[in-house]
C-alpha positions in Angstrom: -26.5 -61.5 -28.9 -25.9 -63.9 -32.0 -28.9 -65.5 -33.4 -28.0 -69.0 -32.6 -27.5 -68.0 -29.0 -30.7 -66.3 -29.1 -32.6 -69.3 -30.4 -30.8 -71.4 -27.9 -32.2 -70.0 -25.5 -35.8 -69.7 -26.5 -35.6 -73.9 -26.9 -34.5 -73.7 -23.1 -37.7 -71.5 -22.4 -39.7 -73.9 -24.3 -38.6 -76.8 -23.4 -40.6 -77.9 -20.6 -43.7 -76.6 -22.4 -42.6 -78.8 -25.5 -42.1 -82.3 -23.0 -45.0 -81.8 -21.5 -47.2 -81.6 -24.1 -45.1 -84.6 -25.8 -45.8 -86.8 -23.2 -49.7 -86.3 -23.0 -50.0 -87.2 -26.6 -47.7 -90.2 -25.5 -50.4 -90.8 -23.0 -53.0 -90.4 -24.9 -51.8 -92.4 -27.8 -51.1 -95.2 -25.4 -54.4 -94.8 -23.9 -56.5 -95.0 -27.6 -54.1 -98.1 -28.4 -54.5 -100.0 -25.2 -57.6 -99.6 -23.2 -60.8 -97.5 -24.7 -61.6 -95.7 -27.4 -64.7 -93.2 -29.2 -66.3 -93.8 -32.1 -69.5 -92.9 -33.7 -72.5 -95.0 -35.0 -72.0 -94.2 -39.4 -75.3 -95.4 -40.3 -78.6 -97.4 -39.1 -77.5 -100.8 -39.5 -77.8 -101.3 -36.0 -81.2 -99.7 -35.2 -82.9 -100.3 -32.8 -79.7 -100.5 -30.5 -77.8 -98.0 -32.2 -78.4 -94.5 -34.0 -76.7 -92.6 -36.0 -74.4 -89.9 -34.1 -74.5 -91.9 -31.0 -70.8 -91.9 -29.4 -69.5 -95.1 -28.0 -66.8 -96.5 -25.9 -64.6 -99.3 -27.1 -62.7 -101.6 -24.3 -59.6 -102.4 -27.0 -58.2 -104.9 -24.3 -61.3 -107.3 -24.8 -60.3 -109.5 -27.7 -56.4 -108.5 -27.5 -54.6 -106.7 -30.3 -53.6 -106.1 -34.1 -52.3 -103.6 -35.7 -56.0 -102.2 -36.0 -56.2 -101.2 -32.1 -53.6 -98.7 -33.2 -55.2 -95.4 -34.4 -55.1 -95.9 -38.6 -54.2 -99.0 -38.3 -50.5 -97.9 -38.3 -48.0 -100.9 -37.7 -47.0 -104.1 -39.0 -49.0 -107.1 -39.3 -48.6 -109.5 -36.7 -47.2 -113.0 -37.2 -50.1 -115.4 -35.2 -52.9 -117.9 -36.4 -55.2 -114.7 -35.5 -52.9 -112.0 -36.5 -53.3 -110.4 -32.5 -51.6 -111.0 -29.2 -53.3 -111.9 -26.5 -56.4 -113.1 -28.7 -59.2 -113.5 -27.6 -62.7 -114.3 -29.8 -65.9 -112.2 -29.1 -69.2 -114.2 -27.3 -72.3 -114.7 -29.6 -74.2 -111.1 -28.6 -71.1 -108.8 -28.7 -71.2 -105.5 -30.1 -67.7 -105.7 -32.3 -66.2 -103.2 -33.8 -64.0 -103.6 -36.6 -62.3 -102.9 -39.8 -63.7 -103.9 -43.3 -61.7 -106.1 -44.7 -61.7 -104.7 -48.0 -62.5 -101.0 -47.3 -60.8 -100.4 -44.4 -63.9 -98.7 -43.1 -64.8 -98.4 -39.2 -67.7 -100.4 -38.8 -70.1 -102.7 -35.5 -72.1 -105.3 -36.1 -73.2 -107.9 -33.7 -71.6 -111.5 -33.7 -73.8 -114.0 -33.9 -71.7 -116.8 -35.1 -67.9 -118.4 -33.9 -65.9 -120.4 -35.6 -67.2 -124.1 -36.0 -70.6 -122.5 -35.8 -73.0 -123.9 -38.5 -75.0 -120.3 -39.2 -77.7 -120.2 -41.7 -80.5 -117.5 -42.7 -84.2 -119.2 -44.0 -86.8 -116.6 -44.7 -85.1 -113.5 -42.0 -84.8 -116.3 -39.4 -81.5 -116.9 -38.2 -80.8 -120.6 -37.7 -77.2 -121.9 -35.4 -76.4 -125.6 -35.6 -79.5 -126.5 -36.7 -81.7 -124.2 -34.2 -83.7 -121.3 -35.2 -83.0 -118.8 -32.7 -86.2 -117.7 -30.9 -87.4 -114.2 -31.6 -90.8 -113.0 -30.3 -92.9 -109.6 -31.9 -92.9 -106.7 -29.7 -94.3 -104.1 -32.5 -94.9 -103.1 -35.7 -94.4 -99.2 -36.7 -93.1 -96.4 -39.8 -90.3 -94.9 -38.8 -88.0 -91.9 -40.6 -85.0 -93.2 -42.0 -81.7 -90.7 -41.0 -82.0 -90.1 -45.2 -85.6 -88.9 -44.7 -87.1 -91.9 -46.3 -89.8 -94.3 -44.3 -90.0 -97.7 -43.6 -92.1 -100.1 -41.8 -90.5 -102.7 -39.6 -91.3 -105.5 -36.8 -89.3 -105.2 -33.6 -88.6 -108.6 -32.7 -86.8 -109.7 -30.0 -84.3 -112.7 -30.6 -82.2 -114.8 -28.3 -79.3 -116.2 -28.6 -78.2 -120.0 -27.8 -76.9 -118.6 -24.5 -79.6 -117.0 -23.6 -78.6 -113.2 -24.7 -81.4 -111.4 -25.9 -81.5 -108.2 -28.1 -83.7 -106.3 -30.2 -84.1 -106.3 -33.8 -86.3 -104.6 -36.9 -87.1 -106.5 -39.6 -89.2 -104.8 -42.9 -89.9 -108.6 -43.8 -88.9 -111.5 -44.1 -87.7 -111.8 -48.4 -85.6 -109.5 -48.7 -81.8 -109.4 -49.7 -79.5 -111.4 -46.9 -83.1 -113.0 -46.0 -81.8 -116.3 -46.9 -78.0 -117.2 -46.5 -76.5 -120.8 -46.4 -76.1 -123.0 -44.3 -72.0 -122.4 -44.0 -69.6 -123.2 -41.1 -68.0 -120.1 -40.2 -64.1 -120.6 -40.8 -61.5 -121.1 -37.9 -60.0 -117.3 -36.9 -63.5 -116.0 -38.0 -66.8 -114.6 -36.7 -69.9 -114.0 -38.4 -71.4 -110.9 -37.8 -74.9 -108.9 -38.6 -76.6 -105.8 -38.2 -79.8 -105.5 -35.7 -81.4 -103.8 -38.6 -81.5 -106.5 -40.4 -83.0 -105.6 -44.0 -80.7 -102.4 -43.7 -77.0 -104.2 -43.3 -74.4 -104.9 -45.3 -72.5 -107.4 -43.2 -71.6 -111.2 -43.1 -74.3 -112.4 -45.3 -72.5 -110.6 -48.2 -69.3 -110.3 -49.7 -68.0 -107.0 -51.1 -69.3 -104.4 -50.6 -70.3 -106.7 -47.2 -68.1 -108.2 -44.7 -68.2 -112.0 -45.3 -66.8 -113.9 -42.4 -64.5 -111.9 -40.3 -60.9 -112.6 -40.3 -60.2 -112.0 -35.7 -57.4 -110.0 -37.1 -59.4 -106.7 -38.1 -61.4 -106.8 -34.5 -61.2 -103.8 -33.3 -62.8 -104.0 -29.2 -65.9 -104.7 -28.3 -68.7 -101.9 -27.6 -69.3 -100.9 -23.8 -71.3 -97.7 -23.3 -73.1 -95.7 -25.7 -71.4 -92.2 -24.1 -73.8 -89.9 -26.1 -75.8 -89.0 -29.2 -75.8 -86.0 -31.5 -78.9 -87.7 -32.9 -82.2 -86.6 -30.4 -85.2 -87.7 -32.8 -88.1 -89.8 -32.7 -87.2 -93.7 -34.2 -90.4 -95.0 -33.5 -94.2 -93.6 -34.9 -95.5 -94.5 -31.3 -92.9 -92.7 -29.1 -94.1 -89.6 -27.3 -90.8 -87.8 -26.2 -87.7 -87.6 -27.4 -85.3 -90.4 -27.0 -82.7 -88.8 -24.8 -79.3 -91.1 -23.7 -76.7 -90.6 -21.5 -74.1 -93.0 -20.7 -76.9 -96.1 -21.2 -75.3 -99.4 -21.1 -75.3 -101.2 -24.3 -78.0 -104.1 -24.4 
């Protein structure tokens, strides 16, 4: 038997092992792009909410797509005011997840802030059109940083104009990012922060921060926290170990 008949016939054998597997990567590809996908919390910006190792899911269909729902942002750029299809901006209180602008880094923040919006930071309070958002002390603790370091914060908790509330630390009140503005966040734009608010990098700074957020580097909105490789203490005063599994996102 020649070579080339015997390698024929080994792709015959194959074959069906080779389409199969071709089409659940399809799938799954089409899956990632289109509906949900897993990513991991990089750092503590979004403490208390968020750790770092938690897993979370990521409905891509919530604000429509760029060519940043696609894994590695792989794909041309798309020619609309917002640079999606099917566009659709985040509420004030959404989780986001998105690319850096500049970095290209995977990174959530929460928006605060739409376009129109009049946002403005005086002395850690956060101030929309004018209102200071209400935010009301629920304790003051030390806590281990993930580097090992310690910090005292406040956990406040702040609502929104529409009534979404969330929880935030603050180490004080003059610190960097402590005092931003007032601006009017641009059309095609959100403005976004970290819950931890002394310990992000995001739209109250430009690069290495995010400035405003161009809608085109949106990647979904944050659903479920799935899981965390991170089971530690965040807080002095807790007495057990923080354990979550599939908790909805506050």
């Amino acid at each position: 038997m020649s070579d080339k008949k015997s390698s024929w016939i080994t792709w015959r054998a194959a074959r069906p092992e080779v389409l199969f597997f071709a089409c659940v990567f399809a799938a799954f590809l089409l899956f990632r792009t289109t509906a949900y996908g897993m990513y991991h919390i990089p750092s503590e910006s979004m403490l208390p909410t968020l750790a770092v190792g938690d897993r979370i899911l990521v409905s891509k269909f919530s604000y429509g797509y760029s060519r940043h729902s696609v894994p590695f942002s792989i794909g041309p750029e798309i020619d609309t005011p917002t640079g999606r299809i099917f566009a659709k901006l985040p509420e004030r209180g959404d989780l986001v997840v998105f690319k850096h602008p500049h970095s290209g880094e995977t990174l959530i923040k929460r928006a605060v802030a739409l376009p129109g919006d009049t946002v403005e930071i005086h002395d850690g309070r956060l101030i929309l059109n004018g209102e200071m958002t209400p935010r009301m002390l629920e304790a003051t603790f030390h806590y281990r940083e993930h580097k090992g370091g310690i910090a005292k914060v406040g956990r406040f908790m702040e609502t929104l104009p529409e009534g979404r509330a969330h929880e935030i630390y603050e180490r004080g009140d003059h610190y960097a990012g402590d005092n931003f503005g007032p601006a009017v966040v641009p059309e095609n734009n959100v403005f976004v922060m970290g819950d931890n608010r002394d310990n992000s990098l995001d739209s109250r700074f430009t690069d290495p921060g995010v400035g405003f957020l161009p809608a085109e580097f949106l990647v979904g909105r944050a659903d479920v926290m799935l899981f965390s490789l991170n089971m530690r203490k965040h807080e002095s005063g807790l007495k057990k170990l923080e354990r979550r599994w599939m908790a909805p996102l506050r």
